[in-house]
MARKOL-557093 format. One line per field, with one value per residue: residue number from 0; x, y, z of N, C-alpha, C, O in turn. Coordinates in nm, 3 decimals. Example, Ala and Ser with C-alpha at 12.3 -4.5 7.8 and 13.67 -1.06 7.14 Angstrom:
k <- [0 / 1]
nc1 <- [1.319 / 1.285]
nc2 <- [-0.569 / -0.225]
nc3 <- [0.780 / 0.708]
cac1 <- [1.230 / 1.367]
cac2 <- [-0.450 / -0.106]
cac3 <- [0.780 / 0.714]
cc1 <- [1.320 / 1.290]
cc2 <- [-0.330 / 0.003]
cc3 <- [0.780 / 0.787]
oc1 <- [1.424 / 1.341]
oc2 <- [-0.332 / 0.114]
oc3 <- [0.846 / 0.804]
//
This chain:
k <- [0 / 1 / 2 / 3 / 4 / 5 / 6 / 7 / 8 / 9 / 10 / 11 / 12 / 13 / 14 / 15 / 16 / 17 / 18 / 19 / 20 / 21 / 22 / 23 / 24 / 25 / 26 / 27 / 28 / 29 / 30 / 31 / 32 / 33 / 34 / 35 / 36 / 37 / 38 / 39 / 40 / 41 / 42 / 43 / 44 / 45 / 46 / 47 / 48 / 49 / 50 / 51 / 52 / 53 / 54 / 55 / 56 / 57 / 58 / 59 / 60 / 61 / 62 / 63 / 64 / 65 / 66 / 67 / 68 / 69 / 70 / 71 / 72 / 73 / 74 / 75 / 76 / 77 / 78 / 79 / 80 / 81 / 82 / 83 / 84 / 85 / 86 / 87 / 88 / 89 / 90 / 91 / 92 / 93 / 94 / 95 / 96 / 97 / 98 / 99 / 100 / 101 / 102 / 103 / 104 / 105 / 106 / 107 / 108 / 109 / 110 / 111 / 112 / 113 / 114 / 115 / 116 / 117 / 118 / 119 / 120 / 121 / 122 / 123 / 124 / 125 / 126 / 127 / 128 / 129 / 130 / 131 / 132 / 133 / 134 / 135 / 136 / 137 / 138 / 139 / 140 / 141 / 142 / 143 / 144 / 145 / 146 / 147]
nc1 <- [0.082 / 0.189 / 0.376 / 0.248 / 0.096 / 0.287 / 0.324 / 0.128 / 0.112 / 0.351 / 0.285 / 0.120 / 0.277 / 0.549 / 0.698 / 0.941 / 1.224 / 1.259 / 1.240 / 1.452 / 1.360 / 1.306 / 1.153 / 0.925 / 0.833 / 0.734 / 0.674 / 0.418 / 0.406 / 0.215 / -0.068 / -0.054 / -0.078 / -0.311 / -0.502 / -0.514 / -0.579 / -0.583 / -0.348 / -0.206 / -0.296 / -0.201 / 0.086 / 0.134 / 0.292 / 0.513 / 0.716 / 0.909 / 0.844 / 0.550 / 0.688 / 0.799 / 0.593 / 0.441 / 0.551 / 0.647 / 0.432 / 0.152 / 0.192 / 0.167 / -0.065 / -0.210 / -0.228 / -0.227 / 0.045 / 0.056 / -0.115 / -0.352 / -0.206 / -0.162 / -0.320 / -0.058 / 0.160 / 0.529 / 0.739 / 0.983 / 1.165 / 1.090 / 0.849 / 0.860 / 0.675 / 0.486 / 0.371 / 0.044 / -0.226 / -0.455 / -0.480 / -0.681 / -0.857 / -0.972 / -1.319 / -1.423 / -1.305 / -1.199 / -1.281 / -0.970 / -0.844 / -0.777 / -0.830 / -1.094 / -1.152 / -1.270 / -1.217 / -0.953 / -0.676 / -0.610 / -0.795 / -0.840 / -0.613 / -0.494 / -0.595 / -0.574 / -0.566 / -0.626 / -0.844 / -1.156 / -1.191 / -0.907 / -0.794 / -0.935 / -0.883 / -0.511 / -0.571 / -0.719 / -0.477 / -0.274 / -0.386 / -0.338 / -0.061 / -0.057 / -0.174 / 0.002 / 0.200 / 0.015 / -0.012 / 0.223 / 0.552 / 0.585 / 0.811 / 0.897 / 0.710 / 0.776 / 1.075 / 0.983 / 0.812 / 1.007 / 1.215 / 1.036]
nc2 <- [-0.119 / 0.121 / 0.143 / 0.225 / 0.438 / 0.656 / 0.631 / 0.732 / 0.988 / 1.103 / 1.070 / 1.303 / 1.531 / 1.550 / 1.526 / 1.289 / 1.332 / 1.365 / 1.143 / 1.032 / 1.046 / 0.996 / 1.166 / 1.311 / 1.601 / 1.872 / 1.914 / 2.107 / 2.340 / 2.549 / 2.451 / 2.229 / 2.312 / 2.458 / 2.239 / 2.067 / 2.112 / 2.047 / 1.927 / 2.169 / 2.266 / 2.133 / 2.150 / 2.417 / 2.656 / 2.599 / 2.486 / 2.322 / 2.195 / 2.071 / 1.951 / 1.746 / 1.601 / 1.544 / 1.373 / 1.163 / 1.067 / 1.227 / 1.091 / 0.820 / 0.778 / 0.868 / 1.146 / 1.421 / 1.589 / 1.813 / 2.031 / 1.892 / 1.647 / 1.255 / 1.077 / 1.056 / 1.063 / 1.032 / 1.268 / 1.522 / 1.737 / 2.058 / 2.313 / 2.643 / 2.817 / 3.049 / 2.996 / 3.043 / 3.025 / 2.956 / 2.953 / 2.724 / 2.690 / 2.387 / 2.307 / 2.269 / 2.179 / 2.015 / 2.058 / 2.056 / 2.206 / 2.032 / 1.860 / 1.725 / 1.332 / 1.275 / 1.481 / 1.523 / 1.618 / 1.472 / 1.186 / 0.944 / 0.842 / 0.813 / 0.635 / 0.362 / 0.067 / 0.012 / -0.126 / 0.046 / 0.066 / 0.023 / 0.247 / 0.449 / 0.386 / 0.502 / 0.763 / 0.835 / 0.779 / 0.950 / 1.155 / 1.231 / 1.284 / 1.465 / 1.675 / 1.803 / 1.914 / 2.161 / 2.467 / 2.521 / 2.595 / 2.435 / 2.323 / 2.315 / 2.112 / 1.928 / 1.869 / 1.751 / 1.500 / 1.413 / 1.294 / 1.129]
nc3 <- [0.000 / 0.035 / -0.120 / -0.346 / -0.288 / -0.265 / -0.520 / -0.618 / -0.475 / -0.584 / -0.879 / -0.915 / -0.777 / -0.944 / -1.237 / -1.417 / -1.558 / -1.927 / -2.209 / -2.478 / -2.763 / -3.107 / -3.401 / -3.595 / -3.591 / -3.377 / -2.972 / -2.894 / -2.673 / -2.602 / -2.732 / -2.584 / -2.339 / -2.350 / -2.424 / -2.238 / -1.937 / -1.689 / -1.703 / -1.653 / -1.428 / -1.250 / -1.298 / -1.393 / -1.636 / -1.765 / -2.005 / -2.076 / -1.849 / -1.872 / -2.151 / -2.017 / -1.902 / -2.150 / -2.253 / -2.053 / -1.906 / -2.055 / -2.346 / -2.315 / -2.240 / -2.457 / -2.500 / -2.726 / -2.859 / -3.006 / -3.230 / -3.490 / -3.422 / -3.394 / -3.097 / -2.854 / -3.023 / -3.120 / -3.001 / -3.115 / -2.974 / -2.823 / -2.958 / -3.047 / -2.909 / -2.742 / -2.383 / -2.295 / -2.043 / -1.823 / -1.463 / -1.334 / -1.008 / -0.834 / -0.841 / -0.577 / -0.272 / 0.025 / 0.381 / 0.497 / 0.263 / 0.041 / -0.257 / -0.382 / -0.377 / -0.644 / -0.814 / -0.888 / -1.070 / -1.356 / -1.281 / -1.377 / -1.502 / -1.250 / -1.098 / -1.258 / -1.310 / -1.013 / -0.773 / -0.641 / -0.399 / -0.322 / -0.415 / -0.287 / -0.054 / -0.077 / -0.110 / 0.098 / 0.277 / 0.166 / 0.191 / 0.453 / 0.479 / 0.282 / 0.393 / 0.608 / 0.409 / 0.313 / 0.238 / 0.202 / -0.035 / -0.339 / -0.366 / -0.147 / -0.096 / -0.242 / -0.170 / 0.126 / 0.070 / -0.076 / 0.132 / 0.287]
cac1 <- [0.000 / 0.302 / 0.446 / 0.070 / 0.048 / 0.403 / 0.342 / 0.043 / 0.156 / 0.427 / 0.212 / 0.025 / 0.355 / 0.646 / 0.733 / 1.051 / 1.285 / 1.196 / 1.325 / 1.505 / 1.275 / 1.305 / 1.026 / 0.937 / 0.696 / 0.795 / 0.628 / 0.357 / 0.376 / 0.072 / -0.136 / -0.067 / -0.109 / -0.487 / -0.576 / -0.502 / -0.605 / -0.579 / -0.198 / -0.193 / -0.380 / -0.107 / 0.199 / 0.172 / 0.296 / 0.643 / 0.692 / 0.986 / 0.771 / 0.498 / 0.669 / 0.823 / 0.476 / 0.433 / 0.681 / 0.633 / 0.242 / 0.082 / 0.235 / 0.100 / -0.212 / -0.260 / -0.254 / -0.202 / 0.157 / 0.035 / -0.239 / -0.327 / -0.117 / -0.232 / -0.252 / 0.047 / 0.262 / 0.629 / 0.826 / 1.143 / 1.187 / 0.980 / 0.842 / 0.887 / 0.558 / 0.430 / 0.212 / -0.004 / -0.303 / -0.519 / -0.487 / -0.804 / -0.901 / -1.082 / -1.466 / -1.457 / -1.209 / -1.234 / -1.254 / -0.865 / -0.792 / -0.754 / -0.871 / -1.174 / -1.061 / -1.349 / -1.186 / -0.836 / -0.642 / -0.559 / -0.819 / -0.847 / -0.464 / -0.422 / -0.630 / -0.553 / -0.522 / -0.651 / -1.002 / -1.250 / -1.133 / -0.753 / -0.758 / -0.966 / -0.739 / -0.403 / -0.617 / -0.706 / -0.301 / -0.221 / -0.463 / -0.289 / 0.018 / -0.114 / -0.279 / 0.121 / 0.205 / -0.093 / 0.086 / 0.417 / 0.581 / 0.573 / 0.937 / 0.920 / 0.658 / 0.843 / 1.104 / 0.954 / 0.833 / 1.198 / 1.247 / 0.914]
cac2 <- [0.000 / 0.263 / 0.192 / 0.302 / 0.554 / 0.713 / 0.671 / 0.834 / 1.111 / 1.173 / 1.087 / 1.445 / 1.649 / 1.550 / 1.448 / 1.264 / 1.341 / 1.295 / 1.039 / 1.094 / 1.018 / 1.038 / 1.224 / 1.448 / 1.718 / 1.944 / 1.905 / 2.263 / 2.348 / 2.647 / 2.368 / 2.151 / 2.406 / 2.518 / 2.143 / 2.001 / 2.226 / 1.936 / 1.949 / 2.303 / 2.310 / 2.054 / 2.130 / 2.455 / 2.676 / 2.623 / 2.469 / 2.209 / 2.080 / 2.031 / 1.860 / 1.615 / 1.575 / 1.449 / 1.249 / 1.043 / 1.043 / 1.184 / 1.021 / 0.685 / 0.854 / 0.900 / 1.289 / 1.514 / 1.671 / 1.932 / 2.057 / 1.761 / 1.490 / 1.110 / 1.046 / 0.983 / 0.989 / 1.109 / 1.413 / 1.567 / 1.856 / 2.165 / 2.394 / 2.762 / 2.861 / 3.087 / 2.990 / 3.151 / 2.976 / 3.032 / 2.836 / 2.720 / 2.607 / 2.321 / 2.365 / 2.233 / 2.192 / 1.987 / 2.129 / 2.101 / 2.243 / 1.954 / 1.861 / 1.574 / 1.252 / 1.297 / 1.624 / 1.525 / 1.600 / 1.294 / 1.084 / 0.843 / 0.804 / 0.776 / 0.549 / 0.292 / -0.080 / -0.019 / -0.104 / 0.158 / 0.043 / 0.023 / 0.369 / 0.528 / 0.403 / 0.577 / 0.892 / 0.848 / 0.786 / 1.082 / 1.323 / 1.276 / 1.330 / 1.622 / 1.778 / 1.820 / 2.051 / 2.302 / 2.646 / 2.531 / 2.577 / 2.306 / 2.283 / 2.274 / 2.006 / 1.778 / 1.841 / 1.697 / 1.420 / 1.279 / 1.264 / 1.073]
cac3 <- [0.000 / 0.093 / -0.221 / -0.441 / -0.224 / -0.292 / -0.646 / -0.634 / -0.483 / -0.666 / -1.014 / -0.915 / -0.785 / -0.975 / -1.365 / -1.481 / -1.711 / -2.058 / -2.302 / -2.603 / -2.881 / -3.286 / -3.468 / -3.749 / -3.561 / -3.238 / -2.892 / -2.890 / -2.526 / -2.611 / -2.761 / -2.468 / -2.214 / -2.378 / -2.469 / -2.095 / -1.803 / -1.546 / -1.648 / -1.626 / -1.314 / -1.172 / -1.334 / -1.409 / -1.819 / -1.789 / -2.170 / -2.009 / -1.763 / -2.012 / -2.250 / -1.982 / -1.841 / -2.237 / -2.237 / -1.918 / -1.904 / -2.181 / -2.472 / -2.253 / -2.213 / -2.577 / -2.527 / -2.836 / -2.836 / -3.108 / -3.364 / -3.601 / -3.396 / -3.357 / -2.990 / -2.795 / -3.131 / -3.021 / -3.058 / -3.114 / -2.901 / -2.781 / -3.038 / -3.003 / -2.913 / -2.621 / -2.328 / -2.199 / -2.028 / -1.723 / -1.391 / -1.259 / -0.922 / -0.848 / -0.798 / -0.480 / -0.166 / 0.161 / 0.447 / 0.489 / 0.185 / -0.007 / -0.378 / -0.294 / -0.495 / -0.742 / -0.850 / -0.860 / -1.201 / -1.421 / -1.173 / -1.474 / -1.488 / -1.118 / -1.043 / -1.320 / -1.248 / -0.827 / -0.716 / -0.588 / -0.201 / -0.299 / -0.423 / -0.171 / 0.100 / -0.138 / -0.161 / 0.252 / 0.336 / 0.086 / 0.258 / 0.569 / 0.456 / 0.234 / 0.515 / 0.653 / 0.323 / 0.259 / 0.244 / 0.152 / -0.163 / -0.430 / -0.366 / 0.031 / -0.056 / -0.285 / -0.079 / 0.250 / 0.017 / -0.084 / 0.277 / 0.334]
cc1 <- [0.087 / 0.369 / 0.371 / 0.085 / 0.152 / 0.435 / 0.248 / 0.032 / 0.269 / 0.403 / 0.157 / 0.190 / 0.451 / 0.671 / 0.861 / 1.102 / 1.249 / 1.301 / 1.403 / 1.409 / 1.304 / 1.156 / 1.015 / 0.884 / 0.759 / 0.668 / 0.543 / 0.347 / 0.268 / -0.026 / -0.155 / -0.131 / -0.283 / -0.537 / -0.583 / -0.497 / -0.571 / -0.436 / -0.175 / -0.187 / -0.264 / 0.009 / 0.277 / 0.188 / 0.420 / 0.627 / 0.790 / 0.901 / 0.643 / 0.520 / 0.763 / 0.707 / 0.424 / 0.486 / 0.684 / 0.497 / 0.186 / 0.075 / 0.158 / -0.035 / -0.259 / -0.325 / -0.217 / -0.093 / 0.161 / -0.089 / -0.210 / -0.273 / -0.225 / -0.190 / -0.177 / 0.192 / 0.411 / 0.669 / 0.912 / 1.142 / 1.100 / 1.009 / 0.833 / 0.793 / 0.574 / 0.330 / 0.174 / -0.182 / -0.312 / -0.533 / -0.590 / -0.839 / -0.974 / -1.208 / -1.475 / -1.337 / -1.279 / -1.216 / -1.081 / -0.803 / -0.753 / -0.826 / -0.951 / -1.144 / -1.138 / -1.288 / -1.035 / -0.758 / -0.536 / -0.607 / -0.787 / -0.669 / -0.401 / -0.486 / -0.652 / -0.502 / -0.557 / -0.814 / -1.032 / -1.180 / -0.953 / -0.690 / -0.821 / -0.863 / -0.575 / -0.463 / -0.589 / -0.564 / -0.285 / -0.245 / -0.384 / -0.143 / 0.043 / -0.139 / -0.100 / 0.183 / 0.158 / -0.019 / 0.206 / 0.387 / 0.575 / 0.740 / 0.964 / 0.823 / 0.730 / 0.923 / 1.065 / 0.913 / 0.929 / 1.206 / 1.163 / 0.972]
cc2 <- [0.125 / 0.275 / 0.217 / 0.441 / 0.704 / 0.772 / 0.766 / 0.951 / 1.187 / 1.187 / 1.242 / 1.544 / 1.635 / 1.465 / 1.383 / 1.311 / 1.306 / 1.247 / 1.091 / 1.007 / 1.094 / 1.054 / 1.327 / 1.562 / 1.752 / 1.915 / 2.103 / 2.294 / 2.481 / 2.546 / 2.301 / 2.173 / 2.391 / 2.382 / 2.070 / 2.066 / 2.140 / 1.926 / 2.089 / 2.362 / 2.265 / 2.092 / 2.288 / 2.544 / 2.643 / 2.481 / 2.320 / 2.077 / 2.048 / 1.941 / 1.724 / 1.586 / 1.447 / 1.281 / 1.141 / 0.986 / 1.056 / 1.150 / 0.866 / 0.703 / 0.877 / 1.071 / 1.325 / 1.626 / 1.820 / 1.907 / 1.979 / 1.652 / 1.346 / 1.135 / 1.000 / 0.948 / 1.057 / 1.213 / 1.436 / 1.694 / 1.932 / 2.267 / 2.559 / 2.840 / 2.941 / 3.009 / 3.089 / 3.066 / 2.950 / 2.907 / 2.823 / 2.598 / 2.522 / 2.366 / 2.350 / 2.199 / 2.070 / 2.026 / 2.173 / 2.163 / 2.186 / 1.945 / 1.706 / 1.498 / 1.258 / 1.377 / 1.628 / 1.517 / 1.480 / 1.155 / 0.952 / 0.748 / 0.757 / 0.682 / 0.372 / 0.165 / -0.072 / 0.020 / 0.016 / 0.213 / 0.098 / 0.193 / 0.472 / 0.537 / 0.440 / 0.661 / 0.913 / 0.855 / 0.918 / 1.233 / 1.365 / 1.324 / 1.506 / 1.760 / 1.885 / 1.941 / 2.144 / 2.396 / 2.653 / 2.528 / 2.453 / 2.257 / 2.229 / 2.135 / 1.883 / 1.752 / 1.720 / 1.541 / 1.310 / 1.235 / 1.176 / 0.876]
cc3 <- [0.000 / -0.065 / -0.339 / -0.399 / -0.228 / -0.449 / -0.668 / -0.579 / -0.577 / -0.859 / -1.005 / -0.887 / -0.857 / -1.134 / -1.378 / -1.558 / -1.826 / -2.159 / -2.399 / -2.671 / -3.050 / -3.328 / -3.553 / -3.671 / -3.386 / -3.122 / -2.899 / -2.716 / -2.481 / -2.606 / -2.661 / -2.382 / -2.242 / -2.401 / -2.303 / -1.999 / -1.681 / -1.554 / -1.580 / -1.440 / -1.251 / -1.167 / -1.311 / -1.602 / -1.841 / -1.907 / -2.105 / -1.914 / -1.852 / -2.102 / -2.196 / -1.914 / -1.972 / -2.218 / -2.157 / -1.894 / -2.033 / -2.302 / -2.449 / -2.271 / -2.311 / -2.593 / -2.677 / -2.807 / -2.913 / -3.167 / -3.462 / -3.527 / -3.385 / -3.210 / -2.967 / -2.916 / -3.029 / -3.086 / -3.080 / -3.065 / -2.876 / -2.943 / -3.040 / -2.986 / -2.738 / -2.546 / -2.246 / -2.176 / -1.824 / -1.613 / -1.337 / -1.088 / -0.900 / -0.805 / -0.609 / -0.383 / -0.021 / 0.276 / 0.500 / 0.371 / 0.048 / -0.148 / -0.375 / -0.443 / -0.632 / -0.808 / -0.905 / -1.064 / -1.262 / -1.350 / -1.255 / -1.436 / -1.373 / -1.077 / -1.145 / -1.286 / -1.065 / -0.890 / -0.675 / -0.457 / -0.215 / -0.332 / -0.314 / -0.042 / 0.059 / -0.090 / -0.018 / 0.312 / 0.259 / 0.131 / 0.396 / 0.566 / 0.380 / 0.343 / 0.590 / 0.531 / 0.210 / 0.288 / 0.200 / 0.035 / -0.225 / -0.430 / -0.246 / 0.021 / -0.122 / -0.208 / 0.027 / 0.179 / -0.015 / 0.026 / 0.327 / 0.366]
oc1 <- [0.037 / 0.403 / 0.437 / 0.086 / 0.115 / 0.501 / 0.272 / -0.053 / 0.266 / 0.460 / 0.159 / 0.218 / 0.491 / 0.661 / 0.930 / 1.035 / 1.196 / 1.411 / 1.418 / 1.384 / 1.316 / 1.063 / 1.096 / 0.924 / 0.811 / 0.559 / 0.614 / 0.250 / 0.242 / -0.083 / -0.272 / -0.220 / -0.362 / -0.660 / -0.691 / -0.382 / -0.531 / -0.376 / -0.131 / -0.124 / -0.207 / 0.067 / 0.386 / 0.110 / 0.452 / 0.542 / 0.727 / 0.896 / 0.680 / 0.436 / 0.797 / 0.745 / 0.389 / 0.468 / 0.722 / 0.469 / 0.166 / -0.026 / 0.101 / -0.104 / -0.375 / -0.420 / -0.171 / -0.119 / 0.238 / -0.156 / -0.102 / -0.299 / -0.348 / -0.083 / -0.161 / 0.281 / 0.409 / 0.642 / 0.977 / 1.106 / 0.992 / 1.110 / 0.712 / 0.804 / 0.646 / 0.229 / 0.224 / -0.253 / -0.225 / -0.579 / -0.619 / -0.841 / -1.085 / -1.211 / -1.537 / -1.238 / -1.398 / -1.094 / -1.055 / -0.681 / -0.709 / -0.898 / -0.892 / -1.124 / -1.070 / -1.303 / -0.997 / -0.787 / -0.432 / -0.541 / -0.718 / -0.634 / -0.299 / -0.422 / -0.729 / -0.392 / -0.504 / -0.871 / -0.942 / -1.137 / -0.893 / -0.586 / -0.755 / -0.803 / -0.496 / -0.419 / -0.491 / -0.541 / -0.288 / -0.192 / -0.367 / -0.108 / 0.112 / -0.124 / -0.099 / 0.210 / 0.201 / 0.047 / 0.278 / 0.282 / 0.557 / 0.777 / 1.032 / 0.840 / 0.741 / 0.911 / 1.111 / 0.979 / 0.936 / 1.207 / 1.207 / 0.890]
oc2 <- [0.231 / 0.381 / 0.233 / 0.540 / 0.819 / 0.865 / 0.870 / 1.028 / 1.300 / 1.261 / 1.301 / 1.625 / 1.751 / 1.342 / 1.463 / 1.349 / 1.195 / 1.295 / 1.214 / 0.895 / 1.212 / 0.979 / 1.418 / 1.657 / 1.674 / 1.892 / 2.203 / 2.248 / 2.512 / 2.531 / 2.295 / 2.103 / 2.328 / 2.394 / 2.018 / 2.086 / 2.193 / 1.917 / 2.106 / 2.441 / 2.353 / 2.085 / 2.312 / 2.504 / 2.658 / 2.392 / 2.215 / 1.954 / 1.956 / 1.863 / 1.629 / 1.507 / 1.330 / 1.162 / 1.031 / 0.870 / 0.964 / 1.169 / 0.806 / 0.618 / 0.917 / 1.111 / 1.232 / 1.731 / 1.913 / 1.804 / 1.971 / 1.543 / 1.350 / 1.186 / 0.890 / 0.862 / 1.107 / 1.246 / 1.332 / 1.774 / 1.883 / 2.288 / 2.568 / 2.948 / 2.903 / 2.961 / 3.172 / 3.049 / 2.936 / 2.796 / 2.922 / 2.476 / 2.551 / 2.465 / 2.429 / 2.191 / 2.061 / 2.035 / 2.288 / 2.173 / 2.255 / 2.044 / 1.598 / 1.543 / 1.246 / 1.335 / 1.729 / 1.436 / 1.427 / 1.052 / 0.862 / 0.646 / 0.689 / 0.621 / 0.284 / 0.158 / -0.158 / 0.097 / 0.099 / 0.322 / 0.180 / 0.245 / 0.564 / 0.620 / 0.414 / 0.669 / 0.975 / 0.941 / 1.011 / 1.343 / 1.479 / 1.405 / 1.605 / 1.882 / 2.006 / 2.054 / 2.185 / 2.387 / 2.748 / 2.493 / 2.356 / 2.159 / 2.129 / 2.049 / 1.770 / 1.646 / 1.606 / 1.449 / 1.189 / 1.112 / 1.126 / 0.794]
oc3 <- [-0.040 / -0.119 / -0.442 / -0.472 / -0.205 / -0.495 / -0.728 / -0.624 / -0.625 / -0.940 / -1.113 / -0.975 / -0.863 / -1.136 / -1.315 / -1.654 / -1.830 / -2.184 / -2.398 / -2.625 / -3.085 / -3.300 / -3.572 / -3.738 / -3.306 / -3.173 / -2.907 / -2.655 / -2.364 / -2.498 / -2.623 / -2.333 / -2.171 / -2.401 / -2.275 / -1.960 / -1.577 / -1.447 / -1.466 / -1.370 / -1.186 / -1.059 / -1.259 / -1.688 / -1.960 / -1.893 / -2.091 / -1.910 / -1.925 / -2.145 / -2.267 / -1.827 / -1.951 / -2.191 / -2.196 / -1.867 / -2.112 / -2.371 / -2.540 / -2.327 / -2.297 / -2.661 / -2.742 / -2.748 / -2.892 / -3.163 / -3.520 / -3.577 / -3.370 / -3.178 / -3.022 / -2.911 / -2.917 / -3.201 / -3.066 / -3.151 / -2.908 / -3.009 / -3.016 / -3.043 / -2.645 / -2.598 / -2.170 / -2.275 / -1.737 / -1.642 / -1.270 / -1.076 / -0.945 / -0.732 / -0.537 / -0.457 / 0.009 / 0.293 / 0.537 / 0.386 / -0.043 / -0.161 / -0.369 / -0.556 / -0.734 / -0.923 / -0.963 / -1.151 / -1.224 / -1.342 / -1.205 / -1.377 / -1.367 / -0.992 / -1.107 / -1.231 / -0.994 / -0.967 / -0.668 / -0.419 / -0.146 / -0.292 / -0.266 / 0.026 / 0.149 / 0.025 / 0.021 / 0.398 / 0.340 / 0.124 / 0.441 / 0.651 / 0.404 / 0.353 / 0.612 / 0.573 / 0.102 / 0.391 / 0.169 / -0.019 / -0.151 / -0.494 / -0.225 / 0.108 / -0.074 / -0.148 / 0.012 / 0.228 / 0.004 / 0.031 / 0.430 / 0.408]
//
């Protein structure tokens, strides 16, 4: 369970490095940004993190790396585009502050291959740990994370 529950936190705060991949067509990190708000919401516009968000998830995920693409095809590098796209809060909050699991961006993705039960009780371990860094930075929280 500790080691679901680790991934699934760190599936929501933290991307990998991204691969090297051969491809004709550039990664759009505008396109991205405006086609996926639940990354946005998570990740962030920065064009890097974006297109290793691709790269690690939504290439799996059969996202769309650009205008026209087949899902999930691959890329060759970032394309020189601006973003600019609007962060939105979730609708709803729990009383600690939290993002209720219904609500949670990429639920699909996170909860892939676990039962109903097996993910509720990730989400339940996650909250309590969560609950530990509301207010901190996204750095003070990965942070405390590694350390976990």
């Amino acid at each position: 369970m500790k080691k679901k529950m680790l991934g699934f936190i760190f599936g929501v705060l933290v991307c990998m490095a991204p691969m090297n991949v051969m491809a004709a067509e550039k990664f759009d990190p505008a396109f991205y940004a405006a086609t996926y708000a639940d990354v946005v919401n998570a990740l962030g516009t920065d064009a890097d993190v974006l297109y290793n968000h691709y790269i690690t998830y939504g290439q799996k995920e059969g996202r769309l790396p650009y205008a026209g693409a087949t899902g999930g095809v691959a890329v060759d590098g970032i394309a020189d585009t601006t973003v600019t796209a609007v962060v939105t809060a979730p609708t709803t909050t729990t009383a600690n502050g939290l993002v209720p699991i219904d609500q949670l961006a990429n639920y699909d993705s996170l909860k892939k291959n676990m039962t109903d039960a097996e993910f509720q009780a990730a989400y339940d371990e996650a909250v309590v740990i969560m609950e530990q860094l509301v207010g901190l930075s996204r750095e003070d929280q990965v942070n405390y994370i590694s350390e976990f």
